[in-house]
DRENPAVO-551301 format. One line per 2 residues: number of its first residue (from 1); their letters; for each residue x negated, y negated, z of N, C-alpha, C. Coordinates in Angstrom, 1 decimal. Atoms other than C-alpha are relative to their C-alpha. Layout:
REM residues N
NUM) A) X:Y:Z:X:Y:Z:X:Y:Z  ...;
This chain:
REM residues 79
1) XX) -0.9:0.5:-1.1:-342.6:-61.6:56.1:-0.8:-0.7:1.0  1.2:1.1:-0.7:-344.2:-64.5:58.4:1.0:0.5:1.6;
3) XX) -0.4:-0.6:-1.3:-343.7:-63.6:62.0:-0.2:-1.2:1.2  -0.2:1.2:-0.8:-343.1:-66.0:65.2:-0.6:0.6:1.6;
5) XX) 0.1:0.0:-1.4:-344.6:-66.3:68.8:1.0:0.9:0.9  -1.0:-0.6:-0.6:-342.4:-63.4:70.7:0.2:0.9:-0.5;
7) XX) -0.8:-1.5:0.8:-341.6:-61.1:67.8:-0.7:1.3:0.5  0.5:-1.1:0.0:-342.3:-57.7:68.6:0.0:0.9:-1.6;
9) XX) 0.8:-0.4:1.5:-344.3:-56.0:65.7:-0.7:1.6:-0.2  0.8:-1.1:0.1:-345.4:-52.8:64.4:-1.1:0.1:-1.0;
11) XX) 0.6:0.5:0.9:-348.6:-52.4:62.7:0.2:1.8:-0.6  0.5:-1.3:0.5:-348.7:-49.3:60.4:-0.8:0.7:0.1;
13) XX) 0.9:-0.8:-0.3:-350.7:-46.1:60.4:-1.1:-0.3:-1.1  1.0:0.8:1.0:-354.0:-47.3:58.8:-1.0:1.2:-0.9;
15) XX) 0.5:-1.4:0.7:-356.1:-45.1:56.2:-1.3:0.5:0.3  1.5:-0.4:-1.1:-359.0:-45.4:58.5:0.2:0.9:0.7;
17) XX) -0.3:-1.2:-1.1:-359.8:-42.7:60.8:-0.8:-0.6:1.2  0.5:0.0:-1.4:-360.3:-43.1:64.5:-1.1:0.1:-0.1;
19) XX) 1.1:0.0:-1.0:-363.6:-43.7:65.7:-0.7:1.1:-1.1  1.0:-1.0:1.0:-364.8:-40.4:63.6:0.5:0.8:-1.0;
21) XX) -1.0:-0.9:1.3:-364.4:-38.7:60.9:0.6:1.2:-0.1  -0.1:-1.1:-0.6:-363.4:-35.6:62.1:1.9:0.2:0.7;
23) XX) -1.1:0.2:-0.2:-360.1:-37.4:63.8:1.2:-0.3:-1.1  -1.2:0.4:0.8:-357.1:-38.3:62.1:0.2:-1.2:-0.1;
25) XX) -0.1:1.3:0.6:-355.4:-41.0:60.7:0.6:-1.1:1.6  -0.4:1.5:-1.8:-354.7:-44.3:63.8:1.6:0.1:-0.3;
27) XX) -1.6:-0.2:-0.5:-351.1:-44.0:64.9:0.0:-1.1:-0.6  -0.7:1.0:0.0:-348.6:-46.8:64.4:-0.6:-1.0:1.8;
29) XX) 0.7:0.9:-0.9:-349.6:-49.9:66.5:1.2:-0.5:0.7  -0.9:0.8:-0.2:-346.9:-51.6:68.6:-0.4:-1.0:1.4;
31) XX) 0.2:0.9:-0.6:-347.4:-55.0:69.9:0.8:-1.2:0.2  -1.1:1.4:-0.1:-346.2:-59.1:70.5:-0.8:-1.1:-0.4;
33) XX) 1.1:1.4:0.0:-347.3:-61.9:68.8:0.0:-0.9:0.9  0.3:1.0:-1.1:-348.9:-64.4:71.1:-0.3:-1.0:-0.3;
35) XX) 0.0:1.4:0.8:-349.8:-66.8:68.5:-0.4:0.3:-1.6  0.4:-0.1:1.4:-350.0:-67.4:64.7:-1.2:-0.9:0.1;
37) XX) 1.4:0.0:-0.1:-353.4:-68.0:64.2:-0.2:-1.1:-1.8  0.4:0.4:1.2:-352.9:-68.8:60.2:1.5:0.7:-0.7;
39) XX) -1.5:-0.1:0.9:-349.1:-68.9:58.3:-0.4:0.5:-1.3  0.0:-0.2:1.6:-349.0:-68.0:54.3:-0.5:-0.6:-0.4;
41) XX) -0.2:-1.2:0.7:-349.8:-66.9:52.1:-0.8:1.3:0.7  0.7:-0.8:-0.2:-352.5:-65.2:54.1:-0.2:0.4:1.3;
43) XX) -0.3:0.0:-1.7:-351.2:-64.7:57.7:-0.9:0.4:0.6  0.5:-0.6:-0.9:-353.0:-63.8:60.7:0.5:-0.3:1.5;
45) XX) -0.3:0.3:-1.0:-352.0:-63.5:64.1:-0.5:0.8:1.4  0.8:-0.8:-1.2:-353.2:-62.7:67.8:1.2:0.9:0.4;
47) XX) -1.5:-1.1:-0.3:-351.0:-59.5:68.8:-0.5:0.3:1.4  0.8:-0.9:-1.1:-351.7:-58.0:72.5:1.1:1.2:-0.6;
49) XX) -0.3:-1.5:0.2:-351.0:-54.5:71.6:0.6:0.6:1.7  -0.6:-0.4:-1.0:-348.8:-52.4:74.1:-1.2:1.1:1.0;
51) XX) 1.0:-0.5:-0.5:-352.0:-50.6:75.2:-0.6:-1.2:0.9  0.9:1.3:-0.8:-352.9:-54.3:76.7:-1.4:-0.2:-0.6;
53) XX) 1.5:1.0:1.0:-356.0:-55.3:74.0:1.1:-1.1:-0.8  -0.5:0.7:1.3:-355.2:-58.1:71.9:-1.3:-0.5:-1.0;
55) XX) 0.9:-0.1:1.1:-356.7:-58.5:68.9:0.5:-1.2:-1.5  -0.5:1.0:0.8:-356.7:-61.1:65.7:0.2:1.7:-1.2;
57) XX) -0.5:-0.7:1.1:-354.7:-59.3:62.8:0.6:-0.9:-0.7  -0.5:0.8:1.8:-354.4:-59.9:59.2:0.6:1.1:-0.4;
59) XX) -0.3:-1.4:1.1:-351.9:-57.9:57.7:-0.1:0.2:-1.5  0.2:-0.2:0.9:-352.7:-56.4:54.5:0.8:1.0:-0.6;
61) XX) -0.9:-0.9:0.6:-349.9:-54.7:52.1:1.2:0.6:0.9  -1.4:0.2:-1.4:-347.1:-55.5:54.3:-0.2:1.2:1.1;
63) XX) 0.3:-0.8:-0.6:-348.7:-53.5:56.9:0.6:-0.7:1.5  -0.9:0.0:-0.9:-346.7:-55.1:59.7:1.3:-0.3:-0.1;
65) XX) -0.9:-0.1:0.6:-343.1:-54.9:60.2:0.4:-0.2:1.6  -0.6:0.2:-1.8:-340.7:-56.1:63.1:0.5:1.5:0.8;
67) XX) -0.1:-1.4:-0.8:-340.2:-52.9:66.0:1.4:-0.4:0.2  -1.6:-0.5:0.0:-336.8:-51.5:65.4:0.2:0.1:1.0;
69) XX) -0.5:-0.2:-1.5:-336.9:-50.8:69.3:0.4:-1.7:0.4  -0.2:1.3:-0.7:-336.5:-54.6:69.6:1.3:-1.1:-0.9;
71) XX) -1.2:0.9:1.3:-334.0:-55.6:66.5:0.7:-0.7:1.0  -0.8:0.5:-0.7:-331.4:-57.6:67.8:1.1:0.7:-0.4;
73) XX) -1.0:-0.5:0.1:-328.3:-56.1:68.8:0.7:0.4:-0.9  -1.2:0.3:1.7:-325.7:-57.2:65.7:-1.1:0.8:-0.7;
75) XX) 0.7:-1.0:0.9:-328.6:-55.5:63.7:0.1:1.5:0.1  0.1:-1.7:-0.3:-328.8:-52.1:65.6:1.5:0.2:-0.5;
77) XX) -1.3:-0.6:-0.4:-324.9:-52.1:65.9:0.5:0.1:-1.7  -0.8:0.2:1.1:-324.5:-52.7:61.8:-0.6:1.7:-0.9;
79) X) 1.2:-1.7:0.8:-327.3:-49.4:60.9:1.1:1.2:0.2;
């Protein structure tokens, strides 16, 4: 799914572990794209994360996905 300037996005829990090995697996990410960086087939885009970093992301294995807290309306009101 290719994503647009504004979308709010969630990145999946990744199979990395935090910082050490000892922690657990990285939460779910929730950010905004601020620009596509690189369209399809091989996206990448600058996200500021809701923590306030932004960072360049490439998703890999559909590992981002638009944040249901942001769907539009007609979407929420049909679930």
């Amino acid at each position: 799914m290719a994503f647009e300037v504004g979308d709010h996005v969630v990145a999946e829990k990744s199979g990395r572990r935090a910082r050490s090995q000892t922690g657990g697996l990285r939460r779910p990410r929730h950010g905004v794209i601020e620009e596509v960086v690189r369209g399809d087939p091989n996206p990448r885009y600058r996200i500021r994360w809701d923590v306030g970093e932004v960072s360049i992301f490439s998703p890999a294995n559909s590992g981002l996905h638009p944040d249901p807290e942001y769907a539009p309306t007609a979407a929420r009101q049909k679930s």
